[in-house]
ZAGUDO-374486 format. One record per atom (N, C-alpha, C): atom name; x, y, z; residue in three letters. Coordinates in steps of 0.05 Angstrom, whole numbers. Atoms other than C-alpha are relative to their C-alpha. Example, Ala and Ser with C-alpha at 12.3 -4.5 7.8 and 13.67 -1.06 7.14 Angstrom:
 at      X      Y      Z  aa
  N     18    -24      0 ALA
 CA    246    -90    156 ALA
  C     18     24      0 ALA
  N    -16    -24     -1 SER
 CA    273    -21    143 SER
  C    -15     22     14 SER
% end
This chain:
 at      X      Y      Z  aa
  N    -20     17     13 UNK
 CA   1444   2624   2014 UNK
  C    -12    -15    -24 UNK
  N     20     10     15 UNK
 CA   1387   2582   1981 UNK
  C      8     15    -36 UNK
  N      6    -22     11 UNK
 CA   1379   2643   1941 UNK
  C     22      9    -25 UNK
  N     -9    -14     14 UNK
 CA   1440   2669   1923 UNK
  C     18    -28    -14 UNK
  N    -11     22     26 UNK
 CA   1469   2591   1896 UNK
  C    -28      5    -27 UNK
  N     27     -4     25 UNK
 CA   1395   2600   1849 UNK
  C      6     16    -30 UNK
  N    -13    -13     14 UNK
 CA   1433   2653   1808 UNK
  C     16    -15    -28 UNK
  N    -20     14     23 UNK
 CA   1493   2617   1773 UNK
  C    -11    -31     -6 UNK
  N     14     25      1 UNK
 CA   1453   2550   1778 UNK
  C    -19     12    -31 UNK
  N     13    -14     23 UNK
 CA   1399   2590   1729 UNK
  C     14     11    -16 UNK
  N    -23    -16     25 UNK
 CA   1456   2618   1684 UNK
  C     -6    -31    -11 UNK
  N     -1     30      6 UNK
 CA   1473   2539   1674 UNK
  C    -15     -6    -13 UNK
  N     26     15     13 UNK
 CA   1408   2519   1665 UNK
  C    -14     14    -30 UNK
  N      6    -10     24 UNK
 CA   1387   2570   1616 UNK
  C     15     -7    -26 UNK
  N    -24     10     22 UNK
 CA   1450   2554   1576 UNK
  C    -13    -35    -16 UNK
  N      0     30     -2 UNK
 CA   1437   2480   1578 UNK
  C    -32     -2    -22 UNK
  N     28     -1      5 UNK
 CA   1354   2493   1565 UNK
  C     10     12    -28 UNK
  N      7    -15     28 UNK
 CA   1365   2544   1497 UNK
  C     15    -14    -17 UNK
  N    -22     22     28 UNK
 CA   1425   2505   1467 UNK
  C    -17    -26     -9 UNK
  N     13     31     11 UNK
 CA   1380   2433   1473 UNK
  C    -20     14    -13 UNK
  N     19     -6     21 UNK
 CA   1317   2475   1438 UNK
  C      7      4    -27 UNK
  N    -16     -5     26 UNK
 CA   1368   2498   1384 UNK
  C     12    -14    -12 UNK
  N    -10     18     17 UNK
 CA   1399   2437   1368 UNK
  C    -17    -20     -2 UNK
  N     16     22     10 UNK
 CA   1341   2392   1371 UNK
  C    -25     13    -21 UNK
  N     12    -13     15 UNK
 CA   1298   2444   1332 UNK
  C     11     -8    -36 UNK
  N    -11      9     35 UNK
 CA   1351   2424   1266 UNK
  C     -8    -28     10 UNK
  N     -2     32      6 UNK
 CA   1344   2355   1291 UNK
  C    -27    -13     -9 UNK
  N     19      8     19 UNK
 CA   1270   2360   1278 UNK
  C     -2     -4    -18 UNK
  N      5     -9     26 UNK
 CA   1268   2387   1218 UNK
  C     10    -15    -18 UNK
  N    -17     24     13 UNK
 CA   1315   2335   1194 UNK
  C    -18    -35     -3 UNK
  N      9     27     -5 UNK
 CA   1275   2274   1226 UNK
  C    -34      3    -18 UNK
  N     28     -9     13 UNK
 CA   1207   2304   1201 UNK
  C      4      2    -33 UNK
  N      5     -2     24 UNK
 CA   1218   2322   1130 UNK
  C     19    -23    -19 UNK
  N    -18     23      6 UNK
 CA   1265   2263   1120 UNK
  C      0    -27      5 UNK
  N      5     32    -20 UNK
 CA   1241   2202   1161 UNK
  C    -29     -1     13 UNK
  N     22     -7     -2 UNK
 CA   1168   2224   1170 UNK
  C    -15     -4     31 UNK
  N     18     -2    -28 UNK
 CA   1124   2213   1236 UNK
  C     17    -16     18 UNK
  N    -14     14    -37 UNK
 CA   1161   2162   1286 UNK
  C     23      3      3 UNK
  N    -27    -10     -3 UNK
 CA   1229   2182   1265 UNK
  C      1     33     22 UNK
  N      1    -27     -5 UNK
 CA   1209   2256   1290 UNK
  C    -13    -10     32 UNK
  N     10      2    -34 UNK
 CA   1166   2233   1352 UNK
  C     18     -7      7 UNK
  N    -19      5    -18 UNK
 CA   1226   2194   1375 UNK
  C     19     32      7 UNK
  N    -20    -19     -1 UNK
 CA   1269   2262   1363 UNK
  C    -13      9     28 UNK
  N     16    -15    -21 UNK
 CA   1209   2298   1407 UNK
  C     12    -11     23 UNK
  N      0     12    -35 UNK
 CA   1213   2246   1466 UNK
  C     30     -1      6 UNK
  N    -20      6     -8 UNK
 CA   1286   2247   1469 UNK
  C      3     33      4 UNK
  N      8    -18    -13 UNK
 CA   1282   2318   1477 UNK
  C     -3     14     13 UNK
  N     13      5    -20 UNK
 CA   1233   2321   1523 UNK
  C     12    -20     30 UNK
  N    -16     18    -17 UNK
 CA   1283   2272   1566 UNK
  C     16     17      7 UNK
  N    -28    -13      2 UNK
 CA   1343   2321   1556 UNK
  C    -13     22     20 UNK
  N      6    -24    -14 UNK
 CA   1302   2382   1578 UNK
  C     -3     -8     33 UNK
  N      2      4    -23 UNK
 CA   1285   2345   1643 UNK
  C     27     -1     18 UNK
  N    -37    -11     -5 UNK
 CA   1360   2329   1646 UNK
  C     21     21     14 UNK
  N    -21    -23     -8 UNK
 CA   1375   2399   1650 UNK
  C    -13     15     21 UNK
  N      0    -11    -28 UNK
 CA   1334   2414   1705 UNK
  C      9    -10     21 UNK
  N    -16     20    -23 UNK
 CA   1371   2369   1748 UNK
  C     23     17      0 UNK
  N    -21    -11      1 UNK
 CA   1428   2426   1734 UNK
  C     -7     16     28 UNK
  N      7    -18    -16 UNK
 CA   1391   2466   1790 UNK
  C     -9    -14     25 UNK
  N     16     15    -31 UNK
 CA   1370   2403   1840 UNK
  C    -18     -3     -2 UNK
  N     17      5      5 UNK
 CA   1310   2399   1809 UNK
  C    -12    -29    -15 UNK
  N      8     28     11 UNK
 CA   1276   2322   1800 UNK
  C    -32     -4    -15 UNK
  N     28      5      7 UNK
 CA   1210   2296   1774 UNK
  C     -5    -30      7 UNK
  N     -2     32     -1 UNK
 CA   1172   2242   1807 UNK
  C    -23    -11    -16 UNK
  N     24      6     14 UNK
 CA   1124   2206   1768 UNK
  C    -16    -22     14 UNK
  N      8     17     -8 UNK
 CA   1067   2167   1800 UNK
  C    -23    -11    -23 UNK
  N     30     19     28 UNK
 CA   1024   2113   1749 UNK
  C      3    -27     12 UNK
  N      3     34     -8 UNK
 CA   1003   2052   1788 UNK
  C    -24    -16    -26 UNK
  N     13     10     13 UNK
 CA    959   2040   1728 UNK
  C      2      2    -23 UNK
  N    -15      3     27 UNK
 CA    965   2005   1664 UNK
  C    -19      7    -23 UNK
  N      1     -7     23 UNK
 CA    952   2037   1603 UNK
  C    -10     -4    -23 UNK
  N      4     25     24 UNK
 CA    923   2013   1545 UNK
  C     12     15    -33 UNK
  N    -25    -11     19 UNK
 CA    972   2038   1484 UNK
  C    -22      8    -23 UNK
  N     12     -2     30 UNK
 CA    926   2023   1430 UNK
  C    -30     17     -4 UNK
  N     27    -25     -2 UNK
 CA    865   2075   1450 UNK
  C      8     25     12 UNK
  N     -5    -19     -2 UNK
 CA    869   2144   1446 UNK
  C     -9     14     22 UNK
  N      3      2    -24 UNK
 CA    873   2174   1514 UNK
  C     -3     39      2 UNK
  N     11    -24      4 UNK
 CA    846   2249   1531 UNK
  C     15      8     34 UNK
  N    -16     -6    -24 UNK
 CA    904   2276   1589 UNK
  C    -10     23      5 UNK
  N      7    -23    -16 UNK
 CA    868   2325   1634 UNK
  C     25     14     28 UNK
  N    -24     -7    -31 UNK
 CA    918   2368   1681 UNK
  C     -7     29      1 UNK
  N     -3    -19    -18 UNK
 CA    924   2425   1724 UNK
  C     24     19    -19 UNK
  N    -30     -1     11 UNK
 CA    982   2468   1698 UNK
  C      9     24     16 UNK
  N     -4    -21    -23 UNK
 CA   1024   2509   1749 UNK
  C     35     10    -14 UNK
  N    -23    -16      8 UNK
 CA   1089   2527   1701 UNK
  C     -1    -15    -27 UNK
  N     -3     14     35 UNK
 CA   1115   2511   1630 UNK
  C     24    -23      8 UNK
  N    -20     19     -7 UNK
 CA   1158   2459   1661 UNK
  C    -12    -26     10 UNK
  N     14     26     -3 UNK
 CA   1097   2411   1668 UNK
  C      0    -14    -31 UNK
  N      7     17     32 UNK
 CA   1106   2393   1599 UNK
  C     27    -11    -19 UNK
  N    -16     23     -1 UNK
 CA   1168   2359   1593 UNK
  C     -2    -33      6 UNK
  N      5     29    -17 UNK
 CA   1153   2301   1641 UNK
  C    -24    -14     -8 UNK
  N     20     -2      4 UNK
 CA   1082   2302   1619 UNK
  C      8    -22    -36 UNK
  N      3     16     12 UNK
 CA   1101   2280   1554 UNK
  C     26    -21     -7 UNK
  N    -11     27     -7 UNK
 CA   1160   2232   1564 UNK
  C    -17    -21     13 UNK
  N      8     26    -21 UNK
 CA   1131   2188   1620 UNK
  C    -18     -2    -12 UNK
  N     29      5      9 UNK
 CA   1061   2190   1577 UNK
  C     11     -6    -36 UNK
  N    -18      3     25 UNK
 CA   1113   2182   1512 UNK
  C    -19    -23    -27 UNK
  N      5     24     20 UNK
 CA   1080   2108   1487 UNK
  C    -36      5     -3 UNK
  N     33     -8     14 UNK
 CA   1006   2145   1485 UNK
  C     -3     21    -26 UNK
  N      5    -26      7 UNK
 CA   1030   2192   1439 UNK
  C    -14     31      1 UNK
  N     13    -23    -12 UNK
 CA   1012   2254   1471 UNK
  C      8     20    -26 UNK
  N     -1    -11      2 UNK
 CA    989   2315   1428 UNK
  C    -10     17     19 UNK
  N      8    -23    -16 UNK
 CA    968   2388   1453 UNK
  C    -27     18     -9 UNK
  N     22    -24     11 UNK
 CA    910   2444   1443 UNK
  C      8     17     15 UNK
  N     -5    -18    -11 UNK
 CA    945   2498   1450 UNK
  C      5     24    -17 UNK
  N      2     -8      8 UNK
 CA    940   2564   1439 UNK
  C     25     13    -30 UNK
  N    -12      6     27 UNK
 CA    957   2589   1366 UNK
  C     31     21     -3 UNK
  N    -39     -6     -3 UNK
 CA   1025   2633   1387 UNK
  C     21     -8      8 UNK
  N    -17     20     -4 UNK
 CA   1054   2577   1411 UNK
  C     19     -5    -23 UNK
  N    -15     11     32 UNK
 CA   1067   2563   1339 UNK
  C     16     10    -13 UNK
  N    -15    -22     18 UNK
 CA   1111   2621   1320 UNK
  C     22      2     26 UNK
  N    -13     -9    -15 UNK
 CA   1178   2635   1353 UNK
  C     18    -19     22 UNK
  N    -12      8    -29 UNK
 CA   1201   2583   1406 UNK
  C     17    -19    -17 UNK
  N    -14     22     19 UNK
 CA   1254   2534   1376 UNK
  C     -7    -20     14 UNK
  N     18     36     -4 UNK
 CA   1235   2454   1380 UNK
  C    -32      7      4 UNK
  N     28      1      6 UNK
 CA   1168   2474   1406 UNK
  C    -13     16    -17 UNK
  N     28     -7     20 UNK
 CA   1128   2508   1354 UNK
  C     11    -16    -22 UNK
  N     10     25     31 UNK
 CA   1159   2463   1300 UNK
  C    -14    -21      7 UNK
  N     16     23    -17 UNK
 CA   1137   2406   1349 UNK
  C    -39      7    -11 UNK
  N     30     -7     -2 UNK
 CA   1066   2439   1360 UNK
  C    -13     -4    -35 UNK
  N     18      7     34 UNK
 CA   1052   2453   1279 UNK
  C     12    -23    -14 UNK
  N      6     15     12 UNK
 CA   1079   2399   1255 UNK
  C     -1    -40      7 UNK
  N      2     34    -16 UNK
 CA   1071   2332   1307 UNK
  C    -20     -8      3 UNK
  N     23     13     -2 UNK
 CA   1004   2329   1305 UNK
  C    -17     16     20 UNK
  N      6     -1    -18 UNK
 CA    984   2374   1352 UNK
  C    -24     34     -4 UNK
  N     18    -18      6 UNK
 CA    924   2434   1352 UNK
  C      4     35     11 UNK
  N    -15    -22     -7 UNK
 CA    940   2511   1353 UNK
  C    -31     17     -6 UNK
  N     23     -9     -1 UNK
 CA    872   2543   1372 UNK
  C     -2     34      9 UNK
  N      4    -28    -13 UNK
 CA    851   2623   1371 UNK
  C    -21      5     15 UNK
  N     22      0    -28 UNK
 CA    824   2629   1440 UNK
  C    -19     32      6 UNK
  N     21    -32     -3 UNK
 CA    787   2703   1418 UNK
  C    -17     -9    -21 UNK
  N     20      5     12 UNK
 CA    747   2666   1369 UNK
  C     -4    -28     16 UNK
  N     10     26    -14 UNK
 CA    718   2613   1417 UNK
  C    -28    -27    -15 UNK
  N     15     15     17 UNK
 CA    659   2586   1358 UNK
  C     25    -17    -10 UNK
  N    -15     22     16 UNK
 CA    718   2563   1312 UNK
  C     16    -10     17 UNK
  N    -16     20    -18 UNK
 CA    759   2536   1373 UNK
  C     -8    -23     -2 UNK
  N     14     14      2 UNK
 CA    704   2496   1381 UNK
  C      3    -20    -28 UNK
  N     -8     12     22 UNK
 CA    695   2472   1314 UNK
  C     21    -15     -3 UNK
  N    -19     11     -1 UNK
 CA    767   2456   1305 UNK
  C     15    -26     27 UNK
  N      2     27    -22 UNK
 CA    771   2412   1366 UNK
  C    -16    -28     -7 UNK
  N     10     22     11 UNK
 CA    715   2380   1339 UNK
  C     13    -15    -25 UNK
  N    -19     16     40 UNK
 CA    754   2363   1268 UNK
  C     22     -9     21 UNK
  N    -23     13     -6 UNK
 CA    812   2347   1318 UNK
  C     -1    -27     13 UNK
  N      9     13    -14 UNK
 CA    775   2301   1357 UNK
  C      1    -36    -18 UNK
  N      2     24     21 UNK
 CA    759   2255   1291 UNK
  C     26    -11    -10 UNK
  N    -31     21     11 UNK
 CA    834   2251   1270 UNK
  C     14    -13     30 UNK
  N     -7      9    -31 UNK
 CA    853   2232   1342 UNK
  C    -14    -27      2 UNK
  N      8     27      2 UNK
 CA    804   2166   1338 UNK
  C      8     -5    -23 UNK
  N     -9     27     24 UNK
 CA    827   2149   1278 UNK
  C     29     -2      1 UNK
  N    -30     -8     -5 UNK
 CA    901   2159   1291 UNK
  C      8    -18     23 UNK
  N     -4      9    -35 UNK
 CA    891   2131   1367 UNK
  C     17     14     19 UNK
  N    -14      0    -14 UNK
 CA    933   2175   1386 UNK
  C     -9     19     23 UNK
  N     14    -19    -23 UNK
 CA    920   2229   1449 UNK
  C     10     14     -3 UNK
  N      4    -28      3 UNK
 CA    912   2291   1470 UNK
  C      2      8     34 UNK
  N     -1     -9    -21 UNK
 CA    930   2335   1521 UNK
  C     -5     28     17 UNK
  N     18    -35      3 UNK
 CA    892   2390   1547 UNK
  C     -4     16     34 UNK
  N     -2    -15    -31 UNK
 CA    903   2444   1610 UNK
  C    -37     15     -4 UNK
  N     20    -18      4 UNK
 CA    826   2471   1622 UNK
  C     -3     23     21 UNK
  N     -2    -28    -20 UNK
 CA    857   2528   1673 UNK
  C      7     21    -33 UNK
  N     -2    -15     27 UNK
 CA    878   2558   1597 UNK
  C     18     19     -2 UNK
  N    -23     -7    -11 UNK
 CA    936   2587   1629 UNK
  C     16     -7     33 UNK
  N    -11      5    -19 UNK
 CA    993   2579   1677 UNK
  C     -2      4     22 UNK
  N      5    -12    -31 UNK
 CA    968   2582   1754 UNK
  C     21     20     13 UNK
  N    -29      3    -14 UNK
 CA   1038   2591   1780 UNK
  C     -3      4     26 UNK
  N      8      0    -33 UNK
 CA   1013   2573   1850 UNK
  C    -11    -20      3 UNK
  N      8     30     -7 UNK
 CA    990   2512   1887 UNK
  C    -33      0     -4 UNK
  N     28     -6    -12 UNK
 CA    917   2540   1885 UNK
  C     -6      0    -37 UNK
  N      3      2     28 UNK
 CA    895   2525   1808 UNK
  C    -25     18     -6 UNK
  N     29    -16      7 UNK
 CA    845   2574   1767 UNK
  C    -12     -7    -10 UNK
  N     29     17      1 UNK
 CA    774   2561   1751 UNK
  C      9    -23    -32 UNK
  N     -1     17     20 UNK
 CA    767   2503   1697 UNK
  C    -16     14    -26 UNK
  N     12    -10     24 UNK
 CA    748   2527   1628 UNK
  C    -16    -34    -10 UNK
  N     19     21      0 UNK
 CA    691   2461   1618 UNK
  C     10    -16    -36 UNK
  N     14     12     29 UNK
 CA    679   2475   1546 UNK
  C     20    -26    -24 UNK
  N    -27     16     20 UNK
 CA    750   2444   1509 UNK
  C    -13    -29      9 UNK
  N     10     25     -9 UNK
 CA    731   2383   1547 UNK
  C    -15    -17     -4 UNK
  N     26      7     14 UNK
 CA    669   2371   1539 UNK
  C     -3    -12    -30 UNK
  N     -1      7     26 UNK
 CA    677   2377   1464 UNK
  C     16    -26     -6 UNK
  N    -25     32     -3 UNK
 CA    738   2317   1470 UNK
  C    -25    -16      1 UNK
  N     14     23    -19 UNK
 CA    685   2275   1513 UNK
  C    -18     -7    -28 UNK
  N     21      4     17 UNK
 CA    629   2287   1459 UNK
  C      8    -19    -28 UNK
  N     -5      5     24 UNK
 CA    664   2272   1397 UNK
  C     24    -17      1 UNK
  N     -4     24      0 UNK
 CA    708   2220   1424 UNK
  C     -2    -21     22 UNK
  N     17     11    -19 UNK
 CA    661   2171   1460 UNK
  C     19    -29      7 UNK
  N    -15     32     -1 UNK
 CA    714   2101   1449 UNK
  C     25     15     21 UNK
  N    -38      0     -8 UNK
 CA    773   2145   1484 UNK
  C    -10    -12     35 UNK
  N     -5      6    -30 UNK
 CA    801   2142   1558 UNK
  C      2     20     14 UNK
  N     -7    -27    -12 UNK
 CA    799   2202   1603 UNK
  C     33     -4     13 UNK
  N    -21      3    -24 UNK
 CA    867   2207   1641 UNK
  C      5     28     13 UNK
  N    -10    -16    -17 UNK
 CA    872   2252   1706 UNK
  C     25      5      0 UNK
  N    -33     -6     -8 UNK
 CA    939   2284   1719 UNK
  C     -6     24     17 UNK
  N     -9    -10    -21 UNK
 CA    953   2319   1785 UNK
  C     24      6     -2 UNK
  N    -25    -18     -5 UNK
 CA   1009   2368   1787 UNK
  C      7     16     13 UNK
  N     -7    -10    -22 UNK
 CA   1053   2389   1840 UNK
  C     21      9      1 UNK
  N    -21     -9     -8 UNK
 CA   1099   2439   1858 UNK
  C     21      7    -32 UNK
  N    -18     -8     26 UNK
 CA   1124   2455   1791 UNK
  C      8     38      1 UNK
  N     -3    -34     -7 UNK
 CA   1108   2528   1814 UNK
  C     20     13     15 UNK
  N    -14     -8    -16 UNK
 CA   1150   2532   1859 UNK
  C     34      1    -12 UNK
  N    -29    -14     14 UNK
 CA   1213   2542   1801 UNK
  C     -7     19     -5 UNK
  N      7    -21     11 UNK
 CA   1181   2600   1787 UNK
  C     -9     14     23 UNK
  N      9    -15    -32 UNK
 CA   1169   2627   1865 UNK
  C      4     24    -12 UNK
  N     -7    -24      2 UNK
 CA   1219   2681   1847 UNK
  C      0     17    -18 UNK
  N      8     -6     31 UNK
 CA   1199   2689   1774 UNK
  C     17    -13    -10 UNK
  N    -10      5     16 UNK
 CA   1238   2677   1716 UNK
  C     26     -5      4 UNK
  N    -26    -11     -2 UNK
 CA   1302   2700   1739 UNK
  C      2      2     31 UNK
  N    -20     23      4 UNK
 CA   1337   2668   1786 UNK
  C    -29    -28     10 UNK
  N     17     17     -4 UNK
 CA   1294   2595   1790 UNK
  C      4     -7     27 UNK
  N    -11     14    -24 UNK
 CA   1288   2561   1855 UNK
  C     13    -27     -4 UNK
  N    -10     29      2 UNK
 CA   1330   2501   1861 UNK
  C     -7    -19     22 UNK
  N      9     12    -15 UNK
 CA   1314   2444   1897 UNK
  C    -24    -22     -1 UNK
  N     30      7      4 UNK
 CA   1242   2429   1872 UNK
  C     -7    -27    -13 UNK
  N     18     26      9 UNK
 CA   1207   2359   1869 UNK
  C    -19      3    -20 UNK
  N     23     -6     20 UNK
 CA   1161   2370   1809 UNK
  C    -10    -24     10 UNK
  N     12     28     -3 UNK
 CA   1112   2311   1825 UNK
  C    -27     -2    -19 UNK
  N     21      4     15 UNK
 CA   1057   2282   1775 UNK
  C    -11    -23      1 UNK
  N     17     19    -13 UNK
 CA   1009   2240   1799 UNK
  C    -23      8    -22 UNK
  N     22      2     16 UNK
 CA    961   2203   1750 UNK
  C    -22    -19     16 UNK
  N     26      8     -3 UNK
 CA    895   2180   1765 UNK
  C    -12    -23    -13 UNK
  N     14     31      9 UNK
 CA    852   2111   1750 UNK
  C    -12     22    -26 UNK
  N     14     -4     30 UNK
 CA    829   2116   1669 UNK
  C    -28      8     11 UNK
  N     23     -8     -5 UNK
 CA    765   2141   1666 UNK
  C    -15    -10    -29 UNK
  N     13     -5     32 UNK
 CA    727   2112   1595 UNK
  C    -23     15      6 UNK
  N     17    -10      1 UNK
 CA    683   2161   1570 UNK
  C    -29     -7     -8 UNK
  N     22     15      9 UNK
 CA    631   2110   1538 UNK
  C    -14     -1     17 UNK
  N     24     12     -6 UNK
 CA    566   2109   1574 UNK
  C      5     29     22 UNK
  N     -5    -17    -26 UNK
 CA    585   2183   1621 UNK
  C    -12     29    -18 UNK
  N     11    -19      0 UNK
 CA    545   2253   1616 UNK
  C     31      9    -11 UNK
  N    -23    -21     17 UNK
 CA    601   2301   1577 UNK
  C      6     17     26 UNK
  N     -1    -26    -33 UNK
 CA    588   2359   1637 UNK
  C      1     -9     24 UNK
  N      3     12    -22 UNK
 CA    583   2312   1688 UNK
  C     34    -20      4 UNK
  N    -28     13      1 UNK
 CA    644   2274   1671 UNK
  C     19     27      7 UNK
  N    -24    -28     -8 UNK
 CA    690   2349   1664 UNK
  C     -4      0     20 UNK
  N      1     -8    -31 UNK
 CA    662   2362   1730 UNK
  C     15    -19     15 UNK
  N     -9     19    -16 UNK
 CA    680   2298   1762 UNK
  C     30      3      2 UNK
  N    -34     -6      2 UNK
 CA    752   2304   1731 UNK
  C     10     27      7 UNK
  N     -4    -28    -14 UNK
 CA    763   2376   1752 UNK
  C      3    -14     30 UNK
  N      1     -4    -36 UNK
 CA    750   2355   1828 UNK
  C     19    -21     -3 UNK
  N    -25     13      5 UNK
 CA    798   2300   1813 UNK
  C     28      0     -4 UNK
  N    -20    -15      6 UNK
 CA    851   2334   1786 UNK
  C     11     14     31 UNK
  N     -2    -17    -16 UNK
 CA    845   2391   1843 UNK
  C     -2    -16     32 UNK
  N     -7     11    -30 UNK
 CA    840   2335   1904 UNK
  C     26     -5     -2 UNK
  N    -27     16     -5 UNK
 CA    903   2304   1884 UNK
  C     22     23     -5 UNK
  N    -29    -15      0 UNK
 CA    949   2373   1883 UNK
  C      4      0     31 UNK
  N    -11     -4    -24 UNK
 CA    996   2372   1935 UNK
  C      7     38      8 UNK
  N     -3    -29      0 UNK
 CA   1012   2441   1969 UNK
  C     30      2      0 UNK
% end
């Protein structure tokens, strides 16, 4: 039964999901080349609100847990798990007043409406993960406009989508490089749960029903902490707090 409501629920939702990328995609482009940086982030985070919106077409919620406060005005380095492309809605609303950018890879940037105008032009890093020297590099140049900017960054080091409660190995190096070259920021853990589970059946039809849950973690400053020793710590951090 589950199953066969999942069907016309996913018609809905897809409807709901491609129309809000297509009409907030002109609304970028409007807020960005016309009203320049916070006119356009607000477009982003509202959005980013709508899309969550429309997973509630299918019974699907998001809970967010942050018993800890924030500090706005230092640029904050969001470490997470990532178990579907539906962690990154909630991810950057509820994390909205740190300005969250991304490092993500560079075909993101071509093709998707709202996000790749988002990605190239919000501030955010579009890295080719078969040349892993200039990745490098370019993290590091991203790292310097990020302290001076304050604003953050948000970085998956599985480097693709698990789509299972059991997350894949941590790629160190992205991290690391963050930690090195920005020693004033704030680490922030994020634990993510159950987001996989819209995507049990694949693509087509979603499951409905699903608690996405995102549970953040005590700040971590990186001032005075080993680079490799820190990733490590946050990795086992991350991976205690997924729920199954």
């Amino acid at each position: 039964m589950r199953k066969a409501l999942a069907f016309p629920l996913t018609v809905i939702y897809y409807l709901a999901f491609f129309t809000t990328l297509l009409v907030f995609h002109a609304i970028q482009w409007v807020c960005h080349y016309c009203f320049g940086y916070s006119v356009h982030k607000r477009s982003v985070d509202i959005l980013n609100a709508t899309l969550i919106f429309c997973l509630a077409l299918i019974g699907t919620w998001v809970r967010f847990s942050n018993p800890h406060k924030l500090q706005n005005n230092k640029s904050h380095i969001i470490v997470c798990n990532h178990q579907s492309l539906y962690d990154i809605p909630p991810l950057i609303w509820f994390l909205r007043h740190l300005h969250p950018k991304f490092i993500s890879k560079k075909e993101l940037g071509r093709g998707i409406p709202s996000i790749s105008f988002n990605l190239r032009h919000g501030g955010s890093l579009l890295i080719d993960r078969s040349k892993a020297k200039d990745a490098i590099v370019a993290i590091e140049d991203y790292a310097k406009t990020l302290n001076h900017s304050r604003h953050s960054t948000i970085i998956f080091p599985e480097g693709t989508r698990s789509g299972s409660a059991t997350p894949r190995r941590f790629r160190l190096g992205g991290m690391v490089t963050l930690f090195e070259n920005m020693p004033e920021s704030v680490v922030l853990p994020v634990s993510i749960s159950h987001s996989w589970k819209l995507i049990k059946w694949g693509n087509f039809p979603l499951m409905p029903g699903v608690t996405i849950q995102l549970t953040v973690h005590e700040p971590i400053p990186v001032k005075g902490q080993k680079a490799n020793e820190l990733a490590a710590r946050v990795e086992q951090i991350i991976i205690g707090g997924i729920e199954d």
